[in-house]
C-alpha positions in Angstrom: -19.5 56.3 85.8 -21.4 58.2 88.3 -25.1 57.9 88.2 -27.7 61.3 88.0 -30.7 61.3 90.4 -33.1 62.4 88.5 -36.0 62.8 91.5 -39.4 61.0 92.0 -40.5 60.4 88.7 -41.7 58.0 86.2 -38.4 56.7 84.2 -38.8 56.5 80.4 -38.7 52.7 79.6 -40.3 50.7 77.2 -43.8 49.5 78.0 -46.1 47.2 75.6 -49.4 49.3 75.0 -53.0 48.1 75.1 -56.4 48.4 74.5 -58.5 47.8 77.9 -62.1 47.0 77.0 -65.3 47.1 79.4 -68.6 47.7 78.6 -69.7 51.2 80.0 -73.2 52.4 79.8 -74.1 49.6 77.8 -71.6 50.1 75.3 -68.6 48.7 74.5 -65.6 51.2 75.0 -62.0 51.1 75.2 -59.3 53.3 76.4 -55.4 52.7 75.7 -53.3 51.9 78.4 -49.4 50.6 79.0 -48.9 50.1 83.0 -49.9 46.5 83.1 -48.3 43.3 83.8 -48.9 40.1 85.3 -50.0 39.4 88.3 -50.0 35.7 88.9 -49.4 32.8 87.2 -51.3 30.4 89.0 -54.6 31.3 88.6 -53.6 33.2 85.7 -54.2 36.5 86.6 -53.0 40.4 84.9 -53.2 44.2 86.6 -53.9 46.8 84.9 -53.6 50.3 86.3 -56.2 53.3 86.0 -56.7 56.9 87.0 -59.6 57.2 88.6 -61.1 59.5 86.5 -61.4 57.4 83.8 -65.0 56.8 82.1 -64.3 53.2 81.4 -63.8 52.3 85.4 -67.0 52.2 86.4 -67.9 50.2 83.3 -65.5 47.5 84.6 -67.0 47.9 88.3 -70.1 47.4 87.1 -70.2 44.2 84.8 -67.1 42.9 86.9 -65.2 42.1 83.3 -62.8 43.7 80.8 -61.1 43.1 78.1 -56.8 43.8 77.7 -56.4 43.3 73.7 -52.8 44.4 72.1 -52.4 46.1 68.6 -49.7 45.9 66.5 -47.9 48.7 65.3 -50.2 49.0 62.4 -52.8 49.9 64.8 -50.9 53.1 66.1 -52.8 55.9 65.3 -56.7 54.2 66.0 -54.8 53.1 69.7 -53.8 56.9 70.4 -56.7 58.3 69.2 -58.6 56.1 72.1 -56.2 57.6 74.8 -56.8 61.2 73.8 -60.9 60.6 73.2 -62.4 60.2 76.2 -65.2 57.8 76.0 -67.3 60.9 78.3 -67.6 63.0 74.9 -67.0 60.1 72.2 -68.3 57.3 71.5 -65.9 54.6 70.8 -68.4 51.3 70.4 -68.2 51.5 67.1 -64.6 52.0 66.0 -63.1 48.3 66.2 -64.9 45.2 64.8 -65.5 43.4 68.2 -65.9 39.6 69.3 -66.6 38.3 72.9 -65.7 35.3 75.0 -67.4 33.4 77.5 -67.7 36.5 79.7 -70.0 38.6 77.3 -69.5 42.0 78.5 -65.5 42.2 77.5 -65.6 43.3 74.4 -62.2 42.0 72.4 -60.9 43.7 69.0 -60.8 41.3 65.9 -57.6 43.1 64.4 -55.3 42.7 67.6 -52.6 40.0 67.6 -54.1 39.2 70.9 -56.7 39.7 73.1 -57.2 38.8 76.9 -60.9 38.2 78.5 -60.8 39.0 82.0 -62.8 38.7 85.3 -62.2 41.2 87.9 -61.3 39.5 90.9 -59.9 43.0 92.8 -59.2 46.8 93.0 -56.5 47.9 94.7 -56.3 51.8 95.2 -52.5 53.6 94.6 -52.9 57.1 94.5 -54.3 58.8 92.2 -54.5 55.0 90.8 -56.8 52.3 90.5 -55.1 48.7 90.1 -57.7 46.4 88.5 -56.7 42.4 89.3 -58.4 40.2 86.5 -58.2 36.6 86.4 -57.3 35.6 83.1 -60.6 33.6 81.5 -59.4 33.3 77.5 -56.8 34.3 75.7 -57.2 34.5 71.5 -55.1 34.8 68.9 -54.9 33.7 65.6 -52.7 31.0 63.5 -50.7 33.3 61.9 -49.6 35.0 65.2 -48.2 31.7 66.0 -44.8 29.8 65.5 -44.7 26.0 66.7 -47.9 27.2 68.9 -46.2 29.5 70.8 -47.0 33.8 70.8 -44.5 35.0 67.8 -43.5 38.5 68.9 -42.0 39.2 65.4 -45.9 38.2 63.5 -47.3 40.0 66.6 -45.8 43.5 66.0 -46.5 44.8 69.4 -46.7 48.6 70.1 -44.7 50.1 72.5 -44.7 53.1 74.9 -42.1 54.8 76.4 -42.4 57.8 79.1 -42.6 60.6 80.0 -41.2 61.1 76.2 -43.7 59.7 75.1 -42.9 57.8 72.3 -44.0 54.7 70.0 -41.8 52.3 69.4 -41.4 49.1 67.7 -39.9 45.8 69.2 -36.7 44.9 68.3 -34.3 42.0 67.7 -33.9 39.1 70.5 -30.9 39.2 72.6 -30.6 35.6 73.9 -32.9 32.7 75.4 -34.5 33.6 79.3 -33.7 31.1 81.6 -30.9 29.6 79.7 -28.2 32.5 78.9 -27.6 32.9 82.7 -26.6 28.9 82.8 -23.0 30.6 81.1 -23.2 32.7 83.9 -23.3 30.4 86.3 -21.1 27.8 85.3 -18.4 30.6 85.5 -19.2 31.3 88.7 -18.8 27.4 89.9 
């Protein structure tokens, strides 16, 4: 099968959406955002990436902390409603029942499978981008998120995003076990 160039774009693939959380003007605010990922493991570390127009960056330049909380797919419509608000004309403090950390000025949503407190350790400009490196201070969940203490993505429910179509999606099944289905792989290979 030939393959179709579709140009310099943005491919539609499935991203997990969050909630990023700084304290702006004295408030807590949040805007939703799916391009993050991790950005080291040790010290725990995660990116997220802004445009640098956005009302909450100067929030997390200022008190050097934010918050990266995900909903579950229950929490679809409150999550897109804070990435069409801006937190400019709305005021979003008041929307979420909060709790903080250690940090105190990364606010973290109650109803969110899980929620990551983070202190900004860099920002890296990418075009009309700003990459924010935190380093990962707490990570909270709750029991029944859990399954033999490890994250349970099926409990979880996490929303996803996919663009440019931009689209909702659920998670679905699991296909096999990382770091172990390649071992069939490789024993072929031998």
């Amino acid at each position: 099968m030939d393959k179709i160039n579709l140009g310099s774009t943005i491919p539609a693939y499935p991203m997990p959406v969050s909630l990023v959380g700084a304290h702006v003007d004295g408030k807590p605010n949040f805007l939703a955002v799916a391009w993050f990922t991790m950005a080291s493991y040790k010290p725990p570390r995660i990116a997220i990436t802004l445009g640098k127009g956005h009302y909450t960056n100067p929030g997390i330049r200022e008190n050097k902390t934010f918050s990266l909380c995900l909903p579950s797919e229950d929490m679809v419509e409150i999550t897109d409603y804070c990435g069409i608000v801006s937190g400019k004309k709305t005021d979003k403090s008041n929307i979420f029942d909060l709790f903080y950390g250690e940090l105190k000025t990364a606010p973290l949503i109650k109803d969110c499978p899980l929620c990551i407190e983070c202190k900004l350790v860099d920002i890296v400009e990418s075009g009309a981008n700003e990459i924010y490196i935190g380093e990962i201070v707490g990570t909270y969940t709750e029991e029944g998120f859990l399954t033999d203490g490890k994250l349970d993505f099926r409990k979880m429910k996490p929303l996803i995003l996919s663009q440019p179509d931009t689209s909702y999606w659920r998670l679905g099944e699991q296909v096999a076990s990382a770091w172990n289905i390649g071992k069939k792989y490789k024993a072929k290979r031998k």
